[in-house]
N, C-alpha and C positions, 0 to 999 in steps of 0.2 A: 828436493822432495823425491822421492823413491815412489817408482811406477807407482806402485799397490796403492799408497799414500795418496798420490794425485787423481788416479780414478773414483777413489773415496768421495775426496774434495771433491770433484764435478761433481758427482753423481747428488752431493748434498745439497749441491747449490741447485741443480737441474728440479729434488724434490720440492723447494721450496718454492720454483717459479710460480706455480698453478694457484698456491696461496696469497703469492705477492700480488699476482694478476686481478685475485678474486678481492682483492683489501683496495686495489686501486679502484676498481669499476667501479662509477656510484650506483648508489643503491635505486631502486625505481622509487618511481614516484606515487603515492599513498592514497586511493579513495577512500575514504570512511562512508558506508554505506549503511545507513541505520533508517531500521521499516520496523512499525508496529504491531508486521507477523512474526511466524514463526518461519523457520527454513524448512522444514518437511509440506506446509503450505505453499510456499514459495516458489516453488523447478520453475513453473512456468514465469515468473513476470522476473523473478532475477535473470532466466534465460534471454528475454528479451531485452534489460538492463546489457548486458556483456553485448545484444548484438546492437545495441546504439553504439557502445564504445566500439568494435570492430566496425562500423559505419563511417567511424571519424580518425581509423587506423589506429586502436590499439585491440592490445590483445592481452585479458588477464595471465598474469603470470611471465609474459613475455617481456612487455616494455610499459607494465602498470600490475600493482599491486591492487587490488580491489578488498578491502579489511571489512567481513560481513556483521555488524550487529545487531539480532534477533533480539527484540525486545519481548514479542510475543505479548504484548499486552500491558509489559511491567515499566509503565512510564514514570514511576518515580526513579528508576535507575538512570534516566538521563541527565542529570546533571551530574554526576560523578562520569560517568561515559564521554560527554563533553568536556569535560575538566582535561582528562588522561588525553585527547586528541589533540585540545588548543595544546595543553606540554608539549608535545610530539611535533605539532606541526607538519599535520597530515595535509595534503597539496590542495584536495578538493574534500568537502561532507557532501554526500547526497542522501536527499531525505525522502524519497519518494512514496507517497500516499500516506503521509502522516506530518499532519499539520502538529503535534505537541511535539514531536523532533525536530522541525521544521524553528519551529519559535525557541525551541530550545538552542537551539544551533544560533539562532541571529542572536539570540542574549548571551551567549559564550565568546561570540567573537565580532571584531566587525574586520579582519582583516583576512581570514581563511574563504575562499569562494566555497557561497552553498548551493547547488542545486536542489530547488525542492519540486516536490509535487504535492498540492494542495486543494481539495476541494473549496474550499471560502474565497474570497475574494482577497488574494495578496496583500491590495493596499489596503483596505480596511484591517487584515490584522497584521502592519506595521512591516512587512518583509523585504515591500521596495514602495520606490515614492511612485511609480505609477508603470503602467503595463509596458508602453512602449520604450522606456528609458530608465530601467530599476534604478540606476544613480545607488548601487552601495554593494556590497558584498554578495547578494543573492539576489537570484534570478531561477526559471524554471519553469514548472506548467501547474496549471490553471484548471481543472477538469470538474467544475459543474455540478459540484455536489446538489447544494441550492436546486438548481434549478432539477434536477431528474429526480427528486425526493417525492413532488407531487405529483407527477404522471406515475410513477411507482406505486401510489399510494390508489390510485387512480388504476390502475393496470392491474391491481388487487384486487381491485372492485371489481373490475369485469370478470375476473377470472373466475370469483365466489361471488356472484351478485348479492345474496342472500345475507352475507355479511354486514352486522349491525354491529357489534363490540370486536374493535382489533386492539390488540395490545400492540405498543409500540416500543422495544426496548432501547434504549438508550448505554452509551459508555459515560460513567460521569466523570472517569478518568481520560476523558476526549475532551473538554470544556469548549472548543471551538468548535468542534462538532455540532456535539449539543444542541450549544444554543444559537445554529442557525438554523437547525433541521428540527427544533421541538415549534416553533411558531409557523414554519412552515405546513408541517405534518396538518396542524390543529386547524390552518387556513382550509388546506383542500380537505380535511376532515369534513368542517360544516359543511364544502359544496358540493360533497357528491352524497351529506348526509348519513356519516356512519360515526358510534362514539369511539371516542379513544379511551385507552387505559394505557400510561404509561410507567414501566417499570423498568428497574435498571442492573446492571451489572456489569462489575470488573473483574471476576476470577472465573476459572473451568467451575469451582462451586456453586457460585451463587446464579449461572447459567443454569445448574441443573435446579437450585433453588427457585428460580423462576418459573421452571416450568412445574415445578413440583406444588407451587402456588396455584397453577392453575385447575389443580384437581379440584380448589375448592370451588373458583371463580372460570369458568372456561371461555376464552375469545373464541369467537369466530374465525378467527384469523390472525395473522401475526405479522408484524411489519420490523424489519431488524435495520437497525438504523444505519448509516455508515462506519465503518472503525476498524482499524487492522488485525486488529484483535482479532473480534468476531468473526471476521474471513478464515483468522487460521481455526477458529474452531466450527469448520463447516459439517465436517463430519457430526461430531456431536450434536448440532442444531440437527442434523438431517435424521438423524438416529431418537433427536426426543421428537420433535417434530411427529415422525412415523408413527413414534409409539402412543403419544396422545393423539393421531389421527387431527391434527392441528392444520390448516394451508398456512402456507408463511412464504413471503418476499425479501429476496434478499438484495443487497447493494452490488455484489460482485460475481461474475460468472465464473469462479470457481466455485461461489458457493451452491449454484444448480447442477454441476458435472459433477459435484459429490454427493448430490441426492436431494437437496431444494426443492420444492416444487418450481421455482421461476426466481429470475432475477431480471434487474433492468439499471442499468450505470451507463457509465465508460468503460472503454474499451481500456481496464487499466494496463495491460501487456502494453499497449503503444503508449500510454504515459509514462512507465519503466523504460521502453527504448528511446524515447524524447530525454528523459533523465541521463541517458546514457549518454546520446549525443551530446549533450550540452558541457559534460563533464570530460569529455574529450576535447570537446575545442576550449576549455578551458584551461587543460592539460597545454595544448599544444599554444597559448597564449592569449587568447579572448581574455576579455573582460566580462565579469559580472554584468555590470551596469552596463555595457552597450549589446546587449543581448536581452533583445527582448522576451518580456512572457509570453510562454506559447497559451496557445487555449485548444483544450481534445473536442474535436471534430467529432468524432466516434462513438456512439452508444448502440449498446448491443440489450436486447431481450432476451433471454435464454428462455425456454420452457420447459420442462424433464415430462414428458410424458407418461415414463415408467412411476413415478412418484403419484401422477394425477387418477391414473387410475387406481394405485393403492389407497387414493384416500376416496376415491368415487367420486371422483370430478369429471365431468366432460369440459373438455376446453372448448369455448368459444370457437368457430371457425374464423372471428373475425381478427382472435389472438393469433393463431395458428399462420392466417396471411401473412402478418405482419413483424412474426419473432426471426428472427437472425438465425437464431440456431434451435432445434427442435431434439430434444433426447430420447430416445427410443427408448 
């Protein structure tokens, strides 16, 4: 083989190392992470998602793939969504703050680990056989829906005491939602004695449709039920809200940093980093089923001040003591 000839020959073999190397590597390992919002809602609690996985050593893009998808509200796409992942056989699903992904995910698979996070109570809608022991494929957190729906409703009241007729919108595309937080709602309705009116909605439409109803019928106030959805459309609540001079309480504290009058939940960012964690030592070999349900500790108040006097409210001082966070 002649000089010219043999330097050729390395230098071909040499181009092709960095492609042999990159064909050998395996590939990482796959979260499917599917939320009921949108991603422009999102920075903050997927933020916190990536820093449970860095908690429990990985690091998106590094040594874990993280596959984001935004459903925004459109839960009939999830069963085709489920479908494309079980084919794939993606390592972990994490479904955090959306109980119809959540359900969606355990009737697609029972062999894929799911992390969820779920307002409702787990065992009752079917996800593991009990808190300390899930015993199946998913595992995850637990945050309280139920229970903070009627100090909310109650935290409305003090805020507008005056308040006699609150609308209460619901997602009917949440069905587990729903219908734990509509009998609730109507319980502390009679005890603090104000009526309800419930109305509902599943598109950016029929959100403005609601409130465009109220020209004829006007609440006092307004009570936005739990749903991923609704969170990603905070701005717009906040913008019809203003413009009909409406009070409204919302489930999530981005929904008062975007102009809310008040919100009262979980602290959902640390249920996103709990989801992250969990998804990581799942990664690194845990089991589902011996990992138990967490339950969030955490509930925060928000109150937007700057909103309260646009609509001519003085807050309570007794609110004011008692909120986590106060918006100027």
């Amino acid at each position: 083989m002649r000089r010219r000839e043999f330097i050729a020959f390395v230098g071909s073999i040499a181009a092709t190392w960095p492609l042999a190397a990159r064909a050998q590597q395996p590939s990482l390992p796959v979260i499917a992470f599917i939320s009921g919002r949108s991603a422009d809602a999102s920075v903050r609690v997927a933020a916190a998602f990536r820093d449970g996985l860095n908690e429990a050593g990985y690091a998106e893009g590094k040594n874990v793939t993280v596959e984001y998808h935004w459903l925004a509200g459109r839960y009939d796409s999830l069963p085709a969504v489920f479908a494309d992942l079980v084919h794939r056989q993606v390592a972990v699903i994490a479904t955090p703050g959306s109980s119809p992904a959540a359900l969606a995910a355990k009737a697609a698979t029972t062999t894929i680990p799911i992390v969820f996070g779920v307002g409702e109570d787990p065992v009752r809608l079917g996800l593991v056989a009990n808190l300390a022991r899930p015993g199946g494929n998913a595992t995850g957190v637990n945050f309280f829906v139920g229970e903070v729906i009627a100090k909310r409703l109650r935290l409305l009241h003090d805020m507008v005491p005056k308040a006699v007729r609150v609308a209460v919108l619901f997602n009917p595309a949440n069905a587990s939602n729903t219908e734990i937080a509509l009998p609730i709602v109507q319980e502390a309705a009679r005890a603090i004695g104000v009526q309800i009116q419930t109305v509902n909605a599943t598109t950016i439409g029929e959100i403005d449709a609601v409130f465009a109803g109220f020209a004829g019928e006007r609440p006092d106030a307004l009570f936005v039920a739990p749903d991923g959805f609704f969170v990603s459309r905070a701005v717009q609540f906040a913008t019809l809200a203003a413009r009909d001079r409406i009070p409204a309480a919302y489930p999530d504290p981005d929904m008062a940093t975007a102009g809310g009058l008040m919100s009262y939940g979980t602290e959902t960012a640390d249920m996103y980093r709990q989801v992250g964690v969990y998804a990581a030592r799942i990664l690194k070999g845990a089991k589902p089923a011996d990992l138990p349900v967490l339950q969030s500790t955490k509930f925060v108040l928000v109150i937007n001040l700057q909103t309260a006097r646009a609509l001519g409210i003085e807050v309570p001082r007794d609110l004011l003591s008692i909120a986590d966070e106060v918006i100027e």
